[in-house]
N, C-alpha and C positions, 0 to 999 in steps of 0.2 A: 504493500500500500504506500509506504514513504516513497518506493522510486517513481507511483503513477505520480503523487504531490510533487514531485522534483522537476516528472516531464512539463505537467500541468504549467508548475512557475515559468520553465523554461519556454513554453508558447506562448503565454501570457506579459512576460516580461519584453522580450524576444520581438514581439509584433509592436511595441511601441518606437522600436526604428523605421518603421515602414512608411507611417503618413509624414512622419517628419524629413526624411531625408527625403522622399519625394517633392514635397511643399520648396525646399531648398535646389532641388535641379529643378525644377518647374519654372518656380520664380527668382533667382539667385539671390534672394532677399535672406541673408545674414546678421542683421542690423540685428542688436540687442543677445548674438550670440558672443559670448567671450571666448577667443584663442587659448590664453592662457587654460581657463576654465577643461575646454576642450583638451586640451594635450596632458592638463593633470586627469581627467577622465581615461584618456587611452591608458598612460602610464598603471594608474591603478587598477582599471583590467585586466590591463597586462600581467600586473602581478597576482591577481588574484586567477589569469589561465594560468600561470606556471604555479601556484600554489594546487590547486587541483588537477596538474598532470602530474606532480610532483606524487600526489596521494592517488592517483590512480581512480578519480572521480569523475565515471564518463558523463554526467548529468553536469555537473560543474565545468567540466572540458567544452561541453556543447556551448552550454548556457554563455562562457566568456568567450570562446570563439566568435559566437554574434556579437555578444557585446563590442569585443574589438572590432572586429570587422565594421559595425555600425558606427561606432562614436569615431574611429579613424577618417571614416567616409566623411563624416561631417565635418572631424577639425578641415579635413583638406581641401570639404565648400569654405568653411570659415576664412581660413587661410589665404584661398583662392581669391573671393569675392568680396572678402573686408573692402573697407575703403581706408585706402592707401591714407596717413596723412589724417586720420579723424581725427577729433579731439573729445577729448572724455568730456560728459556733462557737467563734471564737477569743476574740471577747468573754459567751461566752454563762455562763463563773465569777462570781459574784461578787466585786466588790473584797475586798479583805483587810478591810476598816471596815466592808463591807456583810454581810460575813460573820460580822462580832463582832457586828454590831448584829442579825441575824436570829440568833444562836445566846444574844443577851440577853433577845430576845421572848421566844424560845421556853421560854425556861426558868422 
């Protein structure tokens, strides 16, 4: 019974790559995914497929096989179709000096 529960997770989990990476080749709309994010995502899959080849875990093999396979897919839309050059939301105010100096042009 626990290896149908295993398979079960692993369909279930598994299928959540599917509308998403489509949606991304569809539209190559990236906006709001983070790179970083993305590549600490593979890495840690990654360690957790050689943690279960390691123990000879064919449900855990499968289950992060997709996994990688999937979130890879994705940092390398990320990667690919970023936009070059963004600027994070949190820098995206002007300095206080850059704001006296565009409200000096402007005037």
């Amino acid at each position: 019974m626990i290896e149908v529960i295993g398979w079960a997770a692993v369909v279930l989990t598994q299928v959540f790559w599917i509308p998403n990476i489509a949606r991304i080749l569809r539209t190559r709309d990236v906006d709001g995914h983070s790179l970083t994010a993305w590549v600490v995502m593979v890495a840690g899959l990654g360690c957790w497929l050689t943690y279960f080849t390691m123990k000879g875990d064919t449900v855990g093999m499968v289950a992060n096989v997709s996994g990688v396979t999937g979130a890879a897919v994705t940092t390398f839309c990320v990667w690919k179709w970023r936009r070059r050059g963004a600027v994070s939301v949190l820098h995206a105010q002007p300095l206080a000096h850059e704001h006296a100096e565009v409200q000096a042009e402007s005037a």
